[in-house]
TIPAMI-131407 format. One record per residue: z, y, x of N, C-alpha, C in turn; residue number from 1. Coordinates in nm, 2 decimals. Layout:
<nodes>
<nw Z; nv Y; nu X; caw Z; cav Y; cau X; cw Z; cv Y; cu X; nr NUM>
...
</nodes>
This chain:
<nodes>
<nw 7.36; nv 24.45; nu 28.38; caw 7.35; cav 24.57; cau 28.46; cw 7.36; cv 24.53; cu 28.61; nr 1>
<nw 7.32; nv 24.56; nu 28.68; caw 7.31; cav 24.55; cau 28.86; cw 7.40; cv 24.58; cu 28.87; nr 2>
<nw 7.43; nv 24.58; nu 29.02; caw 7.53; cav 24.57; cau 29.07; cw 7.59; cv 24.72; cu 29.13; nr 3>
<nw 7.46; nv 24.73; nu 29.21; caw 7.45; cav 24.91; cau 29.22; cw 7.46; cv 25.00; cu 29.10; nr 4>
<nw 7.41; nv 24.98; nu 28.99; caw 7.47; cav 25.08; cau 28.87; cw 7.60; cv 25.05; cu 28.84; nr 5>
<nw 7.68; nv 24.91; nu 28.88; caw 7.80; cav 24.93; cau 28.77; cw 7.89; cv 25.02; cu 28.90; nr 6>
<nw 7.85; nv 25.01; nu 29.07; caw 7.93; cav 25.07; cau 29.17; cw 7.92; cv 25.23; cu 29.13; nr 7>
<nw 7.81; nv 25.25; nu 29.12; caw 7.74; cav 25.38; cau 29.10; cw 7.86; cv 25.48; cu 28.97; nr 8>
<nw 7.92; nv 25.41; nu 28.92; caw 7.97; cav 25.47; cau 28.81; cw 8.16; cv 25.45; cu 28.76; nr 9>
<nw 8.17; nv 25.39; nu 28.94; caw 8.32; cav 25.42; cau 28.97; cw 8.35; cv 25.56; cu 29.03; nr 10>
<nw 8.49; nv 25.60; nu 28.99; caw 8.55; cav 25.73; cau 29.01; cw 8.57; cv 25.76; cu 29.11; nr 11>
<nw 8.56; nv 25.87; nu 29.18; caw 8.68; cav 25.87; cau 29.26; cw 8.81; cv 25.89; cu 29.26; nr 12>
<nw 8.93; nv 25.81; nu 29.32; caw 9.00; cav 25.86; cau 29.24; cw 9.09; cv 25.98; cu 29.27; nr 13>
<nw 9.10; nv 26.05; nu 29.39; caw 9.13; cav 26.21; cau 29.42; cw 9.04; cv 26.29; cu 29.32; nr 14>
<nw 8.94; nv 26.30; nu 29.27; caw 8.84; cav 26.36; cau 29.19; cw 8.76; cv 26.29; cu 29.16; nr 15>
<nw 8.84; nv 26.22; nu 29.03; caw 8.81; cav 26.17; cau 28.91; cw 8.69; cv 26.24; cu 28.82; nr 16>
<nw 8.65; nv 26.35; nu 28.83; caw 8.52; cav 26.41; cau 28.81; cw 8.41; cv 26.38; cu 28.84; nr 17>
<nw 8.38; nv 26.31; nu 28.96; caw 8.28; cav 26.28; cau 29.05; cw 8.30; cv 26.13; cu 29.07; nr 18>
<nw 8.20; nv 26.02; nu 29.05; caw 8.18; cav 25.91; cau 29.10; cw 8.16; cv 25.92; cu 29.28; nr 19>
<nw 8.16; nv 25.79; nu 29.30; caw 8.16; cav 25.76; cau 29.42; cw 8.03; cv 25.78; cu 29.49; nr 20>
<nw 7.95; nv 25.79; nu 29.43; caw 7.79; cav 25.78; cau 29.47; cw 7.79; cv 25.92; cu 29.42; nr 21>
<nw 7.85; nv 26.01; nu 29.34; caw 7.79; cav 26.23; cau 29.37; cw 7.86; cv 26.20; cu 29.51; nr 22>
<nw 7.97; nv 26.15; nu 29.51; caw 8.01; cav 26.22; cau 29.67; cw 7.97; cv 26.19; cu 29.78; nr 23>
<nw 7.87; nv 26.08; nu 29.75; caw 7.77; cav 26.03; cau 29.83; cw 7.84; cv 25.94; cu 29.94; nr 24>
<nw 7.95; nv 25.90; nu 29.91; caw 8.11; cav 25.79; cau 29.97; cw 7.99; cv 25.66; cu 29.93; nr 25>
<nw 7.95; nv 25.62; nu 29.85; caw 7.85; cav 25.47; cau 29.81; cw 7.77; cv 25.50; cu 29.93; nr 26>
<nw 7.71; nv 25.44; nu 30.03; caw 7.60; cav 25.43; cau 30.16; cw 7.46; cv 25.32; cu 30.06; nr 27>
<nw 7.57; nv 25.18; nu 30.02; caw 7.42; cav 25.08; cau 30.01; cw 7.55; cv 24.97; cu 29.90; nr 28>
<nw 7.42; nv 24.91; nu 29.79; caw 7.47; cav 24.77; cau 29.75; cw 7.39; cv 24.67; cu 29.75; nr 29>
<nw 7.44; nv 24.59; nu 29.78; caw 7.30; cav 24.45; cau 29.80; cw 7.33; cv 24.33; cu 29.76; nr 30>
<nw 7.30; nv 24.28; nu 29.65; caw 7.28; cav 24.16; cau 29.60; cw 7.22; cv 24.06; cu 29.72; nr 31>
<nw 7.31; nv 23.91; nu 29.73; caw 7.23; cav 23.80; cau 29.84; cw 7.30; cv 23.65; cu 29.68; nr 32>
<nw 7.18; nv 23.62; nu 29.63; caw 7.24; cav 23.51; cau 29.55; cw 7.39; cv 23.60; cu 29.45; nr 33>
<nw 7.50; nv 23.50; nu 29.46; caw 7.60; cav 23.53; cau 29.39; cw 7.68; cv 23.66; cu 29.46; nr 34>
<nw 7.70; nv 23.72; nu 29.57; caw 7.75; cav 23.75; cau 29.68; cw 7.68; cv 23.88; cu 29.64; nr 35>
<nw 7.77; nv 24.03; nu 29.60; caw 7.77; cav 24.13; cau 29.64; cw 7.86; cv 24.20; cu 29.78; nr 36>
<nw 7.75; nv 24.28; nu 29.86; caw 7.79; cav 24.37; cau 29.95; cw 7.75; cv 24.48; cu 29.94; nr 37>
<nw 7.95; nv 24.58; nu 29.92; caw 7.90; cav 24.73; cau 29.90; cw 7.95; cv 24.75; cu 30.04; nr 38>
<nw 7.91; nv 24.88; nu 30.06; caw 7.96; cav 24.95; cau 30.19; cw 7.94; cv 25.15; cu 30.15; nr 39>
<nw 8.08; nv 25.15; nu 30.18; caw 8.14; cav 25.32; cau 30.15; cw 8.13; cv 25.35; cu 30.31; nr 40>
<nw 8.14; nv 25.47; nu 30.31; caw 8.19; cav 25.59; cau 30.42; cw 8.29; cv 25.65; cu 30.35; nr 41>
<nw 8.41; nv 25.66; nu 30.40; caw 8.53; cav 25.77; cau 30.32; cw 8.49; cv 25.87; cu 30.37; nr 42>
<nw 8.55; nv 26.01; nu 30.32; caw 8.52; cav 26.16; cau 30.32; cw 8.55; cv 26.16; cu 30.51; nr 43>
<nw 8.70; nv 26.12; nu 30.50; caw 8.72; cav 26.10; cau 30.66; cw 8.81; cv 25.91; cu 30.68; nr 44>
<nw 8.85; nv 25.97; nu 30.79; caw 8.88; cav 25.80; cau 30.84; cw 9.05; cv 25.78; cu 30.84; nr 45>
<nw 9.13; nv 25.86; nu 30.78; caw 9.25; cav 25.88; cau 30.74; cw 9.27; cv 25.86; cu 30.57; nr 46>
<nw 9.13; nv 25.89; nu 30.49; caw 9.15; cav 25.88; cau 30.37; cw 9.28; cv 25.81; cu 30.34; nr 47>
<nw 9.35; nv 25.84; nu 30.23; caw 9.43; cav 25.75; cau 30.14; cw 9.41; cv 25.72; cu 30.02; nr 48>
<nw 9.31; nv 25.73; nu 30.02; caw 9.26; cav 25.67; cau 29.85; cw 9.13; cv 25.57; cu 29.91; nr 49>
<nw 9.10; nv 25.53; nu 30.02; caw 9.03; cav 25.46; cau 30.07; cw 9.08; cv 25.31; cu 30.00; nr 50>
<nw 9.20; nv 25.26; nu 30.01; caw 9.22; cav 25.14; cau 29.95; cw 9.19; cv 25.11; cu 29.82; nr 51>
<nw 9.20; nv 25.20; nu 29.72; caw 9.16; cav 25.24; cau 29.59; cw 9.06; cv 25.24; cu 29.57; nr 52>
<nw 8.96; nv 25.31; nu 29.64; caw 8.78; cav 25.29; cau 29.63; cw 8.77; cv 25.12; cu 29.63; nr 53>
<nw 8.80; nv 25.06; nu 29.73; caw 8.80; cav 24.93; cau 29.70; cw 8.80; cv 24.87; cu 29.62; nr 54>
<nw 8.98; nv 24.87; nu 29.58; caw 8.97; cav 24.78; cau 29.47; cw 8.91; cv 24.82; cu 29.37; nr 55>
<nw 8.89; nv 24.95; nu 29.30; caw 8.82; cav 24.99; cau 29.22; cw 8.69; cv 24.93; cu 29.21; nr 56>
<nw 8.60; nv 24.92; nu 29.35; caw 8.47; cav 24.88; cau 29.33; cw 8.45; cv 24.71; cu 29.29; nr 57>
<nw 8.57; nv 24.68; nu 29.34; caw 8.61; cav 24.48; cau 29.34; cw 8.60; cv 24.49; cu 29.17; nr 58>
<nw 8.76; nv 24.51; nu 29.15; caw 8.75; cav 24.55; cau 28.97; cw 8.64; cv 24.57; cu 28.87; nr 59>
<nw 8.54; nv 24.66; nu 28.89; caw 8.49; cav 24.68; cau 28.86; cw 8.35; cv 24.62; cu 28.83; nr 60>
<nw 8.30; nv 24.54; nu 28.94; caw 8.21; cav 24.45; cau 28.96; cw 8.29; cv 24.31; cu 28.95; nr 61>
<nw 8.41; nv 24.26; nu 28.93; caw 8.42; cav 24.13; cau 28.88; cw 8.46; cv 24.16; cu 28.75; nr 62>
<nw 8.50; nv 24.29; nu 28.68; caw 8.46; cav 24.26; cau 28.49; cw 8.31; cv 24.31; cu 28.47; nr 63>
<nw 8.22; nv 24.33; nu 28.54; caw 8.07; cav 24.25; cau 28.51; cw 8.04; cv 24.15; cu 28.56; nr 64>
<nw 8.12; nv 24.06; nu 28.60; caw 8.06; cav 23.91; cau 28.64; cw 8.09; cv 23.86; cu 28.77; nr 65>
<nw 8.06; nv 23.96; nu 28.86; caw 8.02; cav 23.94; cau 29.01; cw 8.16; cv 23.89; cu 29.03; nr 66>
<nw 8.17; nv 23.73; nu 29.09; caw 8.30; cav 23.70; cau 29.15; cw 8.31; cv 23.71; cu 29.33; nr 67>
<nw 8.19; nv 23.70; nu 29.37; caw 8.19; cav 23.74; cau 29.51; cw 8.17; cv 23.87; cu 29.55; nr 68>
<nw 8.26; nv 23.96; nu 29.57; caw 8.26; cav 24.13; cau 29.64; cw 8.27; cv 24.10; cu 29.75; nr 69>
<nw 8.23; nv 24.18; nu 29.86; caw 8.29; cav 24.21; cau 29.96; cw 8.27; cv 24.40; cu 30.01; nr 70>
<nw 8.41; nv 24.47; nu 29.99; caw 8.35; cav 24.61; cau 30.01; cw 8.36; cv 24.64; cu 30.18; nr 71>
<nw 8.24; nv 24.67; nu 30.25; caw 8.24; cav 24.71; cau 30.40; cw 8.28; cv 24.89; cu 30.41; nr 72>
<nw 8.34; nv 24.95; nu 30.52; caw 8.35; cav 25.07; cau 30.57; cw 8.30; cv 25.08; cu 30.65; nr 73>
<nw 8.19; nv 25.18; nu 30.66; caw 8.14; cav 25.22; cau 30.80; cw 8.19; cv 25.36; cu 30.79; nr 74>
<nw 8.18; nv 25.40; nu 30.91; caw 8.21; cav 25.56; cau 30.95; cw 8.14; cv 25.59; cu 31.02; nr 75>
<nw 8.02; nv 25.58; nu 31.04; caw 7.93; cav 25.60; cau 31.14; cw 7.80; cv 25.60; cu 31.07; nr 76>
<nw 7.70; nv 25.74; nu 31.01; caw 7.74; cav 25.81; cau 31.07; cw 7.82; cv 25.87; cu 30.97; nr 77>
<nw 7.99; nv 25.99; nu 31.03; caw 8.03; cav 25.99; cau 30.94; cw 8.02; cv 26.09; cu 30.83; nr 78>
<nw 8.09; nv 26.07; nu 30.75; caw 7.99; cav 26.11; cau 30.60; cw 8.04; cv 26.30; cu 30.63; nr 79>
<nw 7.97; nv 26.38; nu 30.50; caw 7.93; cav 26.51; cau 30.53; cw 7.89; cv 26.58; cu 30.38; nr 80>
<nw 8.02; nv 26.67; nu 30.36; caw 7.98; cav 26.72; cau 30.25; cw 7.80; cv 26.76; cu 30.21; nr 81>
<nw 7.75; nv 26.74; nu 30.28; caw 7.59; cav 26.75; cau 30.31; cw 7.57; cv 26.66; cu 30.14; nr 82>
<nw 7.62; nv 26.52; nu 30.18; caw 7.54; cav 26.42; cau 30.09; cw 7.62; cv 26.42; cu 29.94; nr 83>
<nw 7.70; nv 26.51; nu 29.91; caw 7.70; cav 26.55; cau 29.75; cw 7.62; cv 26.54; cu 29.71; nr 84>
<nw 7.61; nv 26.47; nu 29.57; caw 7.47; cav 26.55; cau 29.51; cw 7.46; cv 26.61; cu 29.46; nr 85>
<nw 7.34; nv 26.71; nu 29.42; caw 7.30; cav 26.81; cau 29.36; cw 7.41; cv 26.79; cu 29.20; nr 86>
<nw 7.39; nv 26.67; nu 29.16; caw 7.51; cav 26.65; cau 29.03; cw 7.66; cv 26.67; cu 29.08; nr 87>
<nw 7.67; nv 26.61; nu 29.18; caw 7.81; cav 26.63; cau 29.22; cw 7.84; cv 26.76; cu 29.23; nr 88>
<nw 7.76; nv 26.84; nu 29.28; caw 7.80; cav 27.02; cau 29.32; cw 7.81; cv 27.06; cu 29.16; nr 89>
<nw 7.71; nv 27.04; nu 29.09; caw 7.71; cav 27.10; cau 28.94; cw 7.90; cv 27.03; cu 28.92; nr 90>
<nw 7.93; nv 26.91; nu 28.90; caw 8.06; cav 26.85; cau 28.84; cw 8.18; cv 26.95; cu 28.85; nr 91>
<nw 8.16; nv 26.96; nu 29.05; caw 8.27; cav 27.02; cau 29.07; cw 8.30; cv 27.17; cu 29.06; nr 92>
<nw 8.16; nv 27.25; nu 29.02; caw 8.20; cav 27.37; cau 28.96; cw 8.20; cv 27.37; cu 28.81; nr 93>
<nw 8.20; nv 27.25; nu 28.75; caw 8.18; cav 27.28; cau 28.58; cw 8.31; cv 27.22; cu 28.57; nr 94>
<nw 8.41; nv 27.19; nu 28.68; caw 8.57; cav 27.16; cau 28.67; cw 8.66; cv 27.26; cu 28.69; nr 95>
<nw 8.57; nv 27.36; nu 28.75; caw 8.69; cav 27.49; cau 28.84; cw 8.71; cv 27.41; cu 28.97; nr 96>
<nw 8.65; nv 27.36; nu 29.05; caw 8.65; cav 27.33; cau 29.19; cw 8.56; cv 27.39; cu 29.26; nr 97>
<nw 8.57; nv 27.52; nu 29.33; caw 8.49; cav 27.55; cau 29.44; cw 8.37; cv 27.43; cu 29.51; nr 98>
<nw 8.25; nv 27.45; nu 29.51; caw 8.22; cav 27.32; cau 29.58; cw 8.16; cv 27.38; cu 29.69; nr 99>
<nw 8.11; nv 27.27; nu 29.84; caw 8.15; cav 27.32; cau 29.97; cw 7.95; cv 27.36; cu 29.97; nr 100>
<nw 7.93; nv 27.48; nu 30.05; caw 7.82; cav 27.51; cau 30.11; cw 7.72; cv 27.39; cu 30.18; nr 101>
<nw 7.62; nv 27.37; nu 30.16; caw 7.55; cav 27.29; cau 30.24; cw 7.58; cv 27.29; cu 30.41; nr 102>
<nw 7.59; nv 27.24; nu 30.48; caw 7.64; cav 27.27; cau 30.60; cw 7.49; cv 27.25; cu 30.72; nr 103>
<nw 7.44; nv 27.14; nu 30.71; caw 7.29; cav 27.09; cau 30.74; cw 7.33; cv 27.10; cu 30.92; nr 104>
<nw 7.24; nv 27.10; nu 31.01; caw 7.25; cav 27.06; cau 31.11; cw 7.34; cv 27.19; cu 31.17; nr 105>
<nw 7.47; nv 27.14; nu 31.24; caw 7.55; cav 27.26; cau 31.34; cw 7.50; cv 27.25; cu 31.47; nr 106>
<nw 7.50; nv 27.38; nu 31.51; caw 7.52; cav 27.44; cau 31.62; cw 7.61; cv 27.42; cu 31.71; nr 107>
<nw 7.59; nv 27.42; nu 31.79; caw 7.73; cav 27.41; cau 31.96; cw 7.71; cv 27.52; cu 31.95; nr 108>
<nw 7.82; nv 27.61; nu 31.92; caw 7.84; cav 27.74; cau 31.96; cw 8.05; cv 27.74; cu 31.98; nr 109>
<nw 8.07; nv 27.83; nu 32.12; caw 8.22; cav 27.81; cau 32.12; cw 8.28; cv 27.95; cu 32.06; nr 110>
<nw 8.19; nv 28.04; nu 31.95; caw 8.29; cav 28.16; cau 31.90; cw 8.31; cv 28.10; cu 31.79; nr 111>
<nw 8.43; nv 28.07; nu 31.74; caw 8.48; cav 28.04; cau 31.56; cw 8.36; cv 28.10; cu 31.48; nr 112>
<nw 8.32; nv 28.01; nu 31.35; caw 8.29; cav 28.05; cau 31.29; cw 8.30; cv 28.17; cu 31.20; nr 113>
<nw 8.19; nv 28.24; nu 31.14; caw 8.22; cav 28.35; cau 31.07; cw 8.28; cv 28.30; cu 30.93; nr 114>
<nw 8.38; nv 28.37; nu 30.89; caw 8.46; cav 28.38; cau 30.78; cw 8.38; cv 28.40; cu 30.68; nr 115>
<nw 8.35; nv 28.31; nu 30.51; caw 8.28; cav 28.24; cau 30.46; cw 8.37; cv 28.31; cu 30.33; nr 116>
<nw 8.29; nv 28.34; nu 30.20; caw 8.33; cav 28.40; cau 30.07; cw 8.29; cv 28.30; cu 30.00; nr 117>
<nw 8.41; nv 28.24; nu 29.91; caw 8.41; cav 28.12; cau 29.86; cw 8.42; cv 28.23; cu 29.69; nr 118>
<nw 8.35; nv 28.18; nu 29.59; caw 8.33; cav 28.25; cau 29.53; cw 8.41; cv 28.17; cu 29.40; nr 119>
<nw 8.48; nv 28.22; nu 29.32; caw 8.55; cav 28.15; cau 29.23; cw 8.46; cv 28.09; cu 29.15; nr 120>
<nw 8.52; nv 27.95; nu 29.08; caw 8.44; cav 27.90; cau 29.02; cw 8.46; cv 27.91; cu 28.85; nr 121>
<nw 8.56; nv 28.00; nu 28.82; caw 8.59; cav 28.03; cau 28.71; cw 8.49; cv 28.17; cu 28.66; nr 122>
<nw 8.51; nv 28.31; nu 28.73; caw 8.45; cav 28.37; cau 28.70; cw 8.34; cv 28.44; cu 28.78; nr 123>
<nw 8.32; nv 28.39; nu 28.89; caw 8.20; cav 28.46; cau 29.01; cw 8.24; cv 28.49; cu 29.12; nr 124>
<nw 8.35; nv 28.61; nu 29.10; caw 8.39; cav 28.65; cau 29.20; cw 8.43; cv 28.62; cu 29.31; nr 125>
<nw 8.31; nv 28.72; nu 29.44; caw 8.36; cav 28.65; cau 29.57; cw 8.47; cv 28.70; cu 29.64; nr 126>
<nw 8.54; nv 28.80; nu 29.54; caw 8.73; cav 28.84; cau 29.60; cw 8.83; cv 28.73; cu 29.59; nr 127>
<nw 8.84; nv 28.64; nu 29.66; caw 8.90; cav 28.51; cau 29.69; cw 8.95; cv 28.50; cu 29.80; nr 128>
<nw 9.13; nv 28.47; nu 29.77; caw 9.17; cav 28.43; cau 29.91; cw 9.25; cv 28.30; cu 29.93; nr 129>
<nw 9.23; nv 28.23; nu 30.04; caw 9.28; cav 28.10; cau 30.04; cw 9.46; cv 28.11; cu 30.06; nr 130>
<nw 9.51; nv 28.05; nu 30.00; caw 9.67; cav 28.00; cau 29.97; cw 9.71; cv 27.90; cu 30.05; nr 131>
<nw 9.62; nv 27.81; nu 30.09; caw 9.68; cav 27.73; cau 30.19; cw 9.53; cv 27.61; cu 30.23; nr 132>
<nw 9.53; nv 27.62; nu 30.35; caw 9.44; cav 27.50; cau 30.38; cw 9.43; cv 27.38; cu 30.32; nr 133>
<nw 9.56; nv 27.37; nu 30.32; caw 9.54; cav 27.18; cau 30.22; cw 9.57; cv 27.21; cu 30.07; nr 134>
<nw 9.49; nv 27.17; nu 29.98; caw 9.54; cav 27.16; cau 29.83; cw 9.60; cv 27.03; cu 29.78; nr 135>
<nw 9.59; nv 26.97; nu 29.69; caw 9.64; cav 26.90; cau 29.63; cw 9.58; cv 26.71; cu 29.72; nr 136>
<nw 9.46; nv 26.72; nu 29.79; caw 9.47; cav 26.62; cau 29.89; cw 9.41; cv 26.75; cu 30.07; nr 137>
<nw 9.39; nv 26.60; nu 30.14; caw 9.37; cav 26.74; cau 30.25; cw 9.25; cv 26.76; cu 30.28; nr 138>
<nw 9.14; nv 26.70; nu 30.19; caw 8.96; cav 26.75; cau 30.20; cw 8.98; cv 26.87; cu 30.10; nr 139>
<nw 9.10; nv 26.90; nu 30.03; caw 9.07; cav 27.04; cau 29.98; cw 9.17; cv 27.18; cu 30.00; nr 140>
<nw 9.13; nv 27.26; nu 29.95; caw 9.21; cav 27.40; cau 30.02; cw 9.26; cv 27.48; cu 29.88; nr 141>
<nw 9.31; nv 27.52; nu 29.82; caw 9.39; cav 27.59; cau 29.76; cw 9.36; cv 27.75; cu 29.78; nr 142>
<nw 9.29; nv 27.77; nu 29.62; caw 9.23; cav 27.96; cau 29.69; cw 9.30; cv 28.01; cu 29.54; nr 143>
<nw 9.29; nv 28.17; nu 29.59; caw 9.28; cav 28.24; cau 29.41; cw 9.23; cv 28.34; cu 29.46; nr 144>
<nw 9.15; nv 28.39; nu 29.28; caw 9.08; cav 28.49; cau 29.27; cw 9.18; cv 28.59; cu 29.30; nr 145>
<nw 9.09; nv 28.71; nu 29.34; caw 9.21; cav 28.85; cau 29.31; cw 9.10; cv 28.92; cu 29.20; nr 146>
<nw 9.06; nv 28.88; nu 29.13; caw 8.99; cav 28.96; cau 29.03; cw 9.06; cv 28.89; cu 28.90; nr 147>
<nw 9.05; nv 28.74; nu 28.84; caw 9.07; cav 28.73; cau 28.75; cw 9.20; cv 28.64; cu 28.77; nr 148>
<nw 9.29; nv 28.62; nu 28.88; caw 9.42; cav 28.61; cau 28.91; cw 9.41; cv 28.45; cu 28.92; nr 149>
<nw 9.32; nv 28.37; nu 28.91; caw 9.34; cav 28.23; cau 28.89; cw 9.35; cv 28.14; cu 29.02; nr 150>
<nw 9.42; nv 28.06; nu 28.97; caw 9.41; cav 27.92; cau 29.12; cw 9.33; cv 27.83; cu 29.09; nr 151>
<nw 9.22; nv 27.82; nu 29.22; caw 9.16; cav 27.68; cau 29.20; cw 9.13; cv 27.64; cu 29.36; nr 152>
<nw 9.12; nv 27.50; nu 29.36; caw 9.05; cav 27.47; cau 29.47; cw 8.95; cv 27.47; cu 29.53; nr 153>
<nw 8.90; nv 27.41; nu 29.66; caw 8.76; cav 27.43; cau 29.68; cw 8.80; cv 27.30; cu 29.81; nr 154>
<nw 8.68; nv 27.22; nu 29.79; caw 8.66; cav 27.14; cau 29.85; cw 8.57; cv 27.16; cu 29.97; nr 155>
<nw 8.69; nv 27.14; nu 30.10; caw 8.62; cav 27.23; cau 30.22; cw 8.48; cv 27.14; cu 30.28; nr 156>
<nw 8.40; nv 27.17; nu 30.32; caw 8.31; cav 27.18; cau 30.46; cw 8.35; cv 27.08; cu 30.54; nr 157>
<nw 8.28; nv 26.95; nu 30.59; caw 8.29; cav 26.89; cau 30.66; cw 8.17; cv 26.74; cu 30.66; nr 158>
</nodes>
């Protein structure tokens, strides 16, 4: 198996639902002779599960063989709920995770954005109110329905 499929099919591990490549955190892997180089973008540049993507990706590619890893971080440019993929969006609503709107190129505008109906991922409904900005890491937010009384999260926009 390459080297890019066996990266392609580590977890992440804040949401273990989604590989590293739905969240579109994988950029590139490149075979040179014996010598693999991966290179991630974390969600942000504070991550703490950034150490973990690592060794996960090391691990993982030296029980297929590969004894030379080297995993690089760029942050530039930095990464963007944008590059989910289309599988990744399906994952994280077929978990009960709100997943974040396409965001695509922003605007310089200085009025706050307009307030956004995040629609539960349990039963539809867009009567949802957020509980707290940060959920259980800080790329997600903690919401409940007011129709069918449930907590779930939603992985914010950025």
């Amino acid at each position: 198996m390459s080297a890019r499929r066996i990266a392609e099919q580590v977890l992440d591990p804040e949401l273990p639902v989604l590989t590293l490549a739905d969240l579109g955190i994988l950029r590139e892997v490149s075979e040179d002779g014996g010598k693999v180089t991966v290179t991630i973008t974390p969600t942000y540049s504070g991550c703490p599960a950034l150490d973990e993507m690592r060794a996960d990706l090391r691990a993982r590619l030296a029980a297929a063989g590969y004894t030379e890893v080297e995993v690089r971080t760029v942050l530039h440019p930095a990464w963007t709920t944008d590059w989910i993929s289309a599988e990744g969006l399906r994952k994280l609503a077929e978990h009960a995770i709100a997943p974040p709107h396409r965001v695509g190129p922003v605007r310089l505008n200085l009025e706050p954005p307009p307030a956004r109906r995040v629609p539960c991922p349990r039963c539809g409904s867009p009567r949802t109110t957020e509980l707290s900005r940060f959920g259980s890491t800080a790329c997600k937010a903690l919401r409940r329905c007011e129709d069918c009384r449930e907590p779930f999260e939603q992985l914010k926009e950025h």
